[in-house]
DOZA-288341 format. One record per residue: residue in one letter; x, y, z of N, C-alpha, C, O in turn. Coordinates in steps of 0.02 Angstrom, whole numbers, plus 50000, padded with zeros to 5 digits. Example, Ala and Ser with C-alpha at 12.3 -4.5 7.8 and 13.67 -1.06 7.14 Angstrom:
# residues 2
("A"; (50660; 49716; 50390); (50615; 49775; 50390); (50660; 49835; 50390); (50712; 49834; 50423))
("S"; (50642; 49888; 50354); (50684; 49947; 50357); (50645; 50002; 50394); (50670; 50057; 50402))
//
This chain:
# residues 93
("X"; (50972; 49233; 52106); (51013; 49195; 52153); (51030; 49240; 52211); (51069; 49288; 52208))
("X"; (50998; 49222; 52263); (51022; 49262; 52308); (51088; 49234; 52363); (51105; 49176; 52372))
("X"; (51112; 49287; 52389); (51182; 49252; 52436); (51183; 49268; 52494); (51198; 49328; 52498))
("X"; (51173; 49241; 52551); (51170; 49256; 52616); (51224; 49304; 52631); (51284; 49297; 52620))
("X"; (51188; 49362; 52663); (51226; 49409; 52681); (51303; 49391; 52719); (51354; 49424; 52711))
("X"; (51297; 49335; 52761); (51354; 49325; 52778); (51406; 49281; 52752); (51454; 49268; 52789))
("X"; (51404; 49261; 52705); (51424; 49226; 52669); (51471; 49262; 52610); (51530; 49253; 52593))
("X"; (51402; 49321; 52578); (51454; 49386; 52545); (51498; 49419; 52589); (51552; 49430; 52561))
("X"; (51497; 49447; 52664); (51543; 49476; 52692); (51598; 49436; 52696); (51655; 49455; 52681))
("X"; (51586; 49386; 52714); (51657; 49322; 52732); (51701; 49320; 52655); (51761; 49328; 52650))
("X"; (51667; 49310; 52615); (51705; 49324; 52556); (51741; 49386; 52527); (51796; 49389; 52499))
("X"; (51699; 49434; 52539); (51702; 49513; 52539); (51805; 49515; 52590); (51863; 49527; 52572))
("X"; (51767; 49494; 52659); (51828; 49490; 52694); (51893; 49446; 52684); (51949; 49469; 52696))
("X"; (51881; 49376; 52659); (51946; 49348; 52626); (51958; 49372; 52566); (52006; 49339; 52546))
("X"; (51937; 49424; 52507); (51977; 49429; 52459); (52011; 49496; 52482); (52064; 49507; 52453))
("X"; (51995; 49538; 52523); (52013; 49606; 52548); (52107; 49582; 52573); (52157; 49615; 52558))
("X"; (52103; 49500; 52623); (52162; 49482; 52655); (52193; 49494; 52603); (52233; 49541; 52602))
("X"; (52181; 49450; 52540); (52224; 49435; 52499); (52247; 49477; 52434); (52290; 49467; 52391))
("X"; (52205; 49524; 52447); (52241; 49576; 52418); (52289; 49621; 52461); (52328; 49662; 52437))
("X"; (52283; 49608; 52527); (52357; 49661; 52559); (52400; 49621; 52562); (52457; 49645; 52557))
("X"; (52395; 49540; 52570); (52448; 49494; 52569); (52489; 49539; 52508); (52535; 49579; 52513))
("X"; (52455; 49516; 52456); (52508; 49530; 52383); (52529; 49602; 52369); (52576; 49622; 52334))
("X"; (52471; 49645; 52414); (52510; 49734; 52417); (52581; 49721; 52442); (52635; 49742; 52423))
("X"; (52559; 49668; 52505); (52640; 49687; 52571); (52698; 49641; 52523); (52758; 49653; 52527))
("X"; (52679; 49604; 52491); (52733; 49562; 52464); (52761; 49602; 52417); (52821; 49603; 52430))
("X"; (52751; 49634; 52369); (52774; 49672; 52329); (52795; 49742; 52336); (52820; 49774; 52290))
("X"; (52781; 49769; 52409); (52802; 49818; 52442); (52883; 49799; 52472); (52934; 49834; 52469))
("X"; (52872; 49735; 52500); (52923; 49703; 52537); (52985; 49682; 52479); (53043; 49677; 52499))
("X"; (52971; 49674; 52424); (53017; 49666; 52369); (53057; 49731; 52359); (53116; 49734; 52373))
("X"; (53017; 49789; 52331); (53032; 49847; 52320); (53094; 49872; 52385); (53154; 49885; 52379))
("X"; (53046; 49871; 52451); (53112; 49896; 52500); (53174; 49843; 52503); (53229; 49867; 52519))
("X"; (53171; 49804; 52496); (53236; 49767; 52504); (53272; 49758; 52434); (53333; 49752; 52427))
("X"; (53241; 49757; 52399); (53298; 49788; 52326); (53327; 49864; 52355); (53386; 49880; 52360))
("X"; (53278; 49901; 52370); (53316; 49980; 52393); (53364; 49965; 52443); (53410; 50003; 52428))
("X"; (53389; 49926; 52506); (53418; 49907; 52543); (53467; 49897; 52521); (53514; 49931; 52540))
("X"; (53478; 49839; 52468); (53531; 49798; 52445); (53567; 49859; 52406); (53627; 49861; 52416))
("X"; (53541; 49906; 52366); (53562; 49970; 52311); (53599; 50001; 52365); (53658; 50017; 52355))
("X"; (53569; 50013; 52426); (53610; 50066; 52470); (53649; 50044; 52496); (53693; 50087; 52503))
("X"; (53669; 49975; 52530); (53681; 49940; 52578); (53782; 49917; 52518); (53829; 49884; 52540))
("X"; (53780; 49941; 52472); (53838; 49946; 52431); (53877; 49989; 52465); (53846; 50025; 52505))
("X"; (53975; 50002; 52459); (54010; 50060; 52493); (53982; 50102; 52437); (54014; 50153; 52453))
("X"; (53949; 50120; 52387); (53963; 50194; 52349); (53892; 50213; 52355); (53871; 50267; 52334))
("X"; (53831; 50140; 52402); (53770; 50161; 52417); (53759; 50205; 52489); (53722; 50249; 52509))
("X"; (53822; 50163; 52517); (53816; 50191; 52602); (53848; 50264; 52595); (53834; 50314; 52628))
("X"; (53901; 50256; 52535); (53937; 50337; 52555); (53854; 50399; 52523); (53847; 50455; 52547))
("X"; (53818; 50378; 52484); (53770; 50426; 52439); (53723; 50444; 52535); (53713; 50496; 52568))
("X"; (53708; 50380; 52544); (53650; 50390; 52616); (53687; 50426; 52673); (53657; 50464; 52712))
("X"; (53769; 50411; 52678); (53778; 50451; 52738); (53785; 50526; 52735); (53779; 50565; 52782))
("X"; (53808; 50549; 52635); (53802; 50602; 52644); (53747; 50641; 52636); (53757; 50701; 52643))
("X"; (53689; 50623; 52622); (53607; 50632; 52631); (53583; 50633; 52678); (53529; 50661; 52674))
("X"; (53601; 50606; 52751); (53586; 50576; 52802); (53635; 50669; 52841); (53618; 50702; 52890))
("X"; (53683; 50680; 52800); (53725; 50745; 52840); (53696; 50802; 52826); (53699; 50851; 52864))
("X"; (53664; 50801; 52765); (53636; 50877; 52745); (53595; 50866; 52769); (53595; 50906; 52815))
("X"; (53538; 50829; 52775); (53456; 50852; 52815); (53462; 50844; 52887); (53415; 50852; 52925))
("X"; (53531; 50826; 52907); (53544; 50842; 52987); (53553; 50899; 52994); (53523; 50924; 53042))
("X"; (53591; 50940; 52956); (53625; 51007; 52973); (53579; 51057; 52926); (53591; 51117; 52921))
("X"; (53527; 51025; 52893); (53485; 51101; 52865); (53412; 51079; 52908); (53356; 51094; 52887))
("X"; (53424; 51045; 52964); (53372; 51002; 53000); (53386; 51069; 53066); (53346; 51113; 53084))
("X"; (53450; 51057; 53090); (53470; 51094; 53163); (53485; 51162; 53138); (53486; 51203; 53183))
("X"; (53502; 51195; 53056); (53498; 51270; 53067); (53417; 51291; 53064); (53401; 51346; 53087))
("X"; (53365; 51245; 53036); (53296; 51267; 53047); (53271; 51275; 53115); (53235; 51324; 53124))
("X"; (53287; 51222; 53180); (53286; 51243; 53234); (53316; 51293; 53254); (53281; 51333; 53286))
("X"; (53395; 51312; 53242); (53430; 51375; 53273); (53387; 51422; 53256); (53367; 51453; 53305))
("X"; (53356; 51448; 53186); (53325; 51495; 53159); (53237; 51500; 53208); (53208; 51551; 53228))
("X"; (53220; 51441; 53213); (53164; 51438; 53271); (53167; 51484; 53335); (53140; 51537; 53352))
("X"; (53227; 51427; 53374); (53264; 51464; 53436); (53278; 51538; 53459); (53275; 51566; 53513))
("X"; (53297; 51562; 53390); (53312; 51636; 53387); (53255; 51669; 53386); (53247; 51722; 53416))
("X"; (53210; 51640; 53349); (53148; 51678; 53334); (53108; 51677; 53392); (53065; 51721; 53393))
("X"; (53108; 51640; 53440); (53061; 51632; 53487); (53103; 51702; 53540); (53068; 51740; 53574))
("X"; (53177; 51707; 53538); (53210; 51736; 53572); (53180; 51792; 53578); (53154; 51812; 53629))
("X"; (53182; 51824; 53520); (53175; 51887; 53474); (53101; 51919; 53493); (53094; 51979; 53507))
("X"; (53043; 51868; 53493); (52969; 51877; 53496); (52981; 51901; 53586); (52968; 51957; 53607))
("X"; (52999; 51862; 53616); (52995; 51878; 53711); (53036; 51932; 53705); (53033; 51972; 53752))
("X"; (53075; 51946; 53658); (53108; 52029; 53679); (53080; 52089; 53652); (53102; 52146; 53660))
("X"; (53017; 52066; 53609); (52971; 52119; 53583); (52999; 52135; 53519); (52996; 52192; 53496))
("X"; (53028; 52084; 53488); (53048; 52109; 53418); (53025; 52069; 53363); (53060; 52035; 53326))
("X"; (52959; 52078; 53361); (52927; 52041; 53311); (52951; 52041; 53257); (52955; 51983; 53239))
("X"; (52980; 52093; 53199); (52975; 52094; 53126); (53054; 52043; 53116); (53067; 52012; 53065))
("X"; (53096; 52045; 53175); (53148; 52023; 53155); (53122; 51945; 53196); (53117; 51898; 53157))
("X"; (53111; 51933; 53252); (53072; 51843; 53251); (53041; 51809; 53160); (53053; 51759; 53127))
("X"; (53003; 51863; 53153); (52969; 51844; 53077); (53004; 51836; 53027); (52972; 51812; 52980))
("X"; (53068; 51847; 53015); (53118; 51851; 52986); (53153; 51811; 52991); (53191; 51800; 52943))
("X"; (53157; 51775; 53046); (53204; 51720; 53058); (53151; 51656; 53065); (53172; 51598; 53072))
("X"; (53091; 51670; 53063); (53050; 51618; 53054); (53045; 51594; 52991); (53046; 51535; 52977))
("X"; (53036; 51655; 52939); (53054; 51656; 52860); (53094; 51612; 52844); (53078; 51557; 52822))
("X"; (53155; 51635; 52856); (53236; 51594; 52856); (53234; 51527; 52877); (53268; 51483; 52849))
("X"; (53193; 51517; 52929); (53175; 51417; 52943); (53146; 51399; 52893); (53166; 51352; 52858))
("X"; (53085; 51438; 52880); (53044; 51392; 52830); (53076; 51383; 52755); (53061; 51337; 52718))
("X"; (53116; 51426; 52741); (53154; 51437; 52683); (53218; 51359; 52695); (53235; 51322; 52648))
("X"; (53233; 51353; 52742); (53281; 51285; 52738); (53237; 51229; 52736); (53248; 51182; 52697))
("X"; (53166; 51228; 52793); (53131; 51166; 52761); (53116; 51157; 52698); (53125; 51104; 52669))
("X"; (53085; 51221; 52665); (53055; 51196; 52607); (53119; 51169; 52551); (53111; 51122; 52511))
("X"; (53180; 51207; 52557); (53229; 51185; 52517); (53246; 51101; 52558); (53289; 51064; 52535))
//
């Protein structure tokens, strides 16, 4: 039995739709259950204070940048490298 090539792609291509339909639908479930969990006062207080630490271990990884770039234009490499250390040490934490 053979099947006209275009006939398999067209099919090929509507079951492909309909499998991201039902990816996005069940994606779309998942985030809005997470919404509703956070979107609680003891969900919003957990996100705003999550939302404060990766702000402020966000801007001492820049300060530690800033310095380091300082440090390199004043010819002080081992201590730039050191404070580059010290950034990457807050991202990875």
């Amino acid at each position: 039995m053979n099947v006209p090539l275009g006939i398999l792609i067209a099919g090929s291509g509507v079951s492909c739709l309909v499998v991201l339909y039902l990816i996005g639908r069940r994606n779309e479930r998942l985030i809005r259950r997470d919404w509703e969990l956070l979107l609680t006062p003891k969900g919003e207080k957990v996100y705003g204070a999550i939302e404060d630490r990766v702000r402020t271990e966000i801007d001492m990884a820049d300060l530690s940048f800033e310095h380091a770039l300082v440090y390199r234009q004043l010819g002080t490499t081992e201590e730039a490298l050191r404070l580059l250390d010290v950034g990457y040490r807050v991202i990875e934490k």
